[in-house]
C-alpha positions in Angstrom: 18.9 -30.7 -6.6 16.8 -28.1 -8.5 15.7 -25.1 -6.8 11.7 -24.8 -6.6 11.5 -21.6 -5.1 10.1 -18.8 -7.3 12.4 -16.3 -8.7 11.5 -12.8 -7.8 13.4 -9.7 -9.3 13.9 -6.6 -7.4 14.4 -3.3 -8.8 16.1 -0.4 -6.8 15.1 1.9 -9.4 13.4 4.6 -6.9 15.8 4.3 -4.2 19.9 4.2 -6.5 21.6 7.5 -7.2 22.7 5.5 -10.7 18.9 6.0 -11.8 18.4 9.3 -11.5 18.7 11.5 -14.7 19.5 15.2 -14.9 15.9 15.5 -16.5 13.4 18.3 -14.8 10.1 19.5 -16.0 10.0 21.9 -18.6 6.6 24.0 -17.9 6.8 24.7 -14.4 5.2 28.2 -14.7 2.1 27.1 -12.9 0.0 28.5 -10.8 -0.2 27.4 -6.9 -3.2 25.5 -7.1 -1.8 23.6 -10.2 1.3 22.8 -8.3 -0.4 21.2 -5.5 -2.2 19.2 -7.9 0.8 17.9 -9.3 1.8 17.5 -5.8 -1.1 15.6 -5.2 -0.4 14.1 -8.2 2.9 12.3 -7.3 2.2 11.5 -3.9 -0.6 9.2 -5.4 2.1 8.0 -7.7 4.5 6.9 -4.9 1.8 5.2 -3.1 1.3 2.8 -6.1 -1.7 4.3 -6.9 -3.5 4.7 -10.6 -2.9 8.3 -11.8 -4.1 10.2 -14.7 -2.0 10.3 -16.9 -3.7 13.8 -18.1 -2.4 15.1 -15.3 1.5 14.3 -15.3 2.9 16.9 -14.5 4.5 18.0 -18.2 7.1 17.6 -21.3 10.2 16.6 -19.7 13.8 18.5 -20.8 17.9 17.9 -20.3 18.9 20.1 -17.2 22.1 21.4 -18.7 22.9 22.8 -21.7 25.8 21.6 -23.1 25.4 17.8 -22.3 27.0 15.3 -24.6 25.3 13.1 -26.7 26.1 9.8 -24.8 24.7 11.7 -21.4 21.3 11.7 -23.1 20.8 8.1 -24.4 19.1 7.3 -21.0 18.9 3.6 -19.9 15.8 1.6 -19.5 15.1 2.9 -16.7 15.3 6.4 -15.5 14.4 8.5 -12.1 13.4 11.8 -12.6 11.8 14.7 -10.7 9.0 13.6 -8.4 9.8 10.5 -7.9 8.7 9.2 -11.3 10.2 6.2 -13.3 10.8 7.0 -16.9 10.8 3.6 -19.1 12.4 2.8 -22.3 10.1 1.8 -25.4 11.8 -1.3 -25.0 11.2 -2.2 -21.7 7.4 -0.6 -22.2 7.0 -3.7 -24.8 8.5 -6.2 -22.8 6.2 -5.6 -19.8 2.9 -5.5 -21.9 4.0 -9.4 -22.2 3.6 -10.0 -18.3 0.3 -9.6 -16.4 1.1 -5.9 -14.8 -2.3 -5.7 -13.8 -3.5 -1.6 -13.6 -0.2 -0.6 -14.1 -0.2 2.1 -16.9 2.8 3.0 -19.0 1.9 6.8 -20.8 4.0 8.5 -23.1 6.3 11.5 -22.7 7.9 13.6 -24.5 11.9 14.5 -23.6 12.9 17.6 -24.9 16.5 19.0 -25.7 17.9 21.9 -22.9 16.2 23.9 -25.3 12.6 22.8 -24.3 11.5 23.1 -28.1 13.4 20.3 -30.0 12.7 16.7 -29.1 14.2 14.1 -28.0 14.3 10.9 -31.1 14.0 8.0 -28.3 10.3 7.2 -26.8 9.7 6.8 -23.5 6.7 6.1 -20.8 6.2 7.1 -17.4 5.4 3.6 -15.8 3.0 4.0 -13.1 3.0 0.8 -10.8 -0.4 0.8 -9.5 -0.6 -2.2 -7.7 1.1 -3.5 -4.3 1.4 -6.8 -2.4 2.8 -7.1 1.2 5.3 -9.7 1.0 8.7 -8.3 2.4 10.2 -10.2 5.1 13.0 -7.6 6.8 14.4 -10.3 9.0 15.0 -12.5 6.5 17.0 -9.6 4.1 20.5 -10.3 3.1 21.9 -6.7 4.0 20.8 -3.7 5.9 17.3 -2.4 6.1 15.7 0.3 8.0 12.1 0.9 9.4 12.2 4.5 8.9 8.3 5.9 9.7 6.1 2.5 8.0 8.2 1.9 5.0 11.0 -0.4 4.8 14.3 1.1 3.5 17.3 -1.0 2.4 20.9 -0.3 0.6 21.0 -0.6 -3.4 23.1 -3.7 -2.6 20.7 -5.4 -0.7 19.1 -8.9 -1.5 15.0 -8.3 -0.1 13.9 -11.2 1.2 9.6 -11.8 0.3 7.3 -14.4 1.2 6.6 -16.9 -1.3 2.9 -16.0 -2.1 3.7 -12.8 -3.6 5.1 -14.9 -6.8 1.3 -15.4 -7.2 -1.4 -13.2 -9.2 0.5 -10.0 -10.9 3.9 -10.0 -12.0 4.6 -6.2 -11.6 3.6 -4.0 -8.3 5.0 -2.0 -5.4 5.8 -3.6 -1.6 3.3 -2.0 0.8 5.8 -1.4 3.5 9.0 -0.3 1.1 
């Protein structure tokens, strides 16, 4: 018998330790009122809101300085400060092929420790900037938390959504995770 239910895939990508990156932002010498805009900024971003991509927050470096080579090949996709996803050129042209809606994906640059030389590889800030409501917590294969209004849930978790979320868009953010 041939399963009819849509398949949905679920990333973890802001919530597991194994995406984050020892990337920061190289220019943070800015002035209080340009932090809380970048602030601002990635609040927005979290939301599943559009942002401008004029106003990321900067060139992006290595944390430490002596970091081997293989440490810096970064995988498709990356967490770094803020909360922000870092995509692969690879996985930037492979989502242009699905219907992502406002979603933007922006270049950035990734700079050595240095903060001068950069990095060969391109990669995108991907800004999800839309959102269904389609998680179903009581039907979740593992644990999952109500923490505030959002929805938390291990990295080994299997989300459980309601079926008309396959619908319309193929990339966005749940409302209530």
């Amino acid at each position: 018998m041939a399963n009819d239910q849509p398949k949905i895939w679920c990333s973890m990508a802001w919530t597991s330790t194994l995406s984050i990156q020892p990337i920061v932002w190289s220019d943070l010498g800015k002035s209080q009122a340009q932090l809380d805009a970048m602030m601002e900024q990635i609040h927005a971003y979290m939301r599943g809101e559009l942002v401008d991509p004029d106003r990321f927050p900067g060139p992006l470096a290595f944390q430490f300085h002596k970091l081997p080579e293989e440490k810096k090949r970064l995988p498709d996709v990356s967490l770094i400060g803020g909360g922000y996803l870092l995509i692969s050129k690879k996985l930037t042209d492979l989502l242009r092929e699905f219907d992502i809606g406002r979603t933007q994906m922006f270049p950035v640059t990734v700079h050595e420790y240095d903060q001068v030389t950069p990095r060969p590889e391109e990669y995108f800030a991907l800004n999800i900037a839309e959102s269904k409501d389609g998680f179903v917590p009581e039907q979740t294969t593992g644990p999952c938390e109500l923490i505030g209004d959002r929805w938390t849930m291990m990295d080994w978790a299997v989300p459980a959504v309601n079926s008309p979320v396959a619908d319309g868009l193929d990339l966005w953010v749940d409302k209530s995770t």
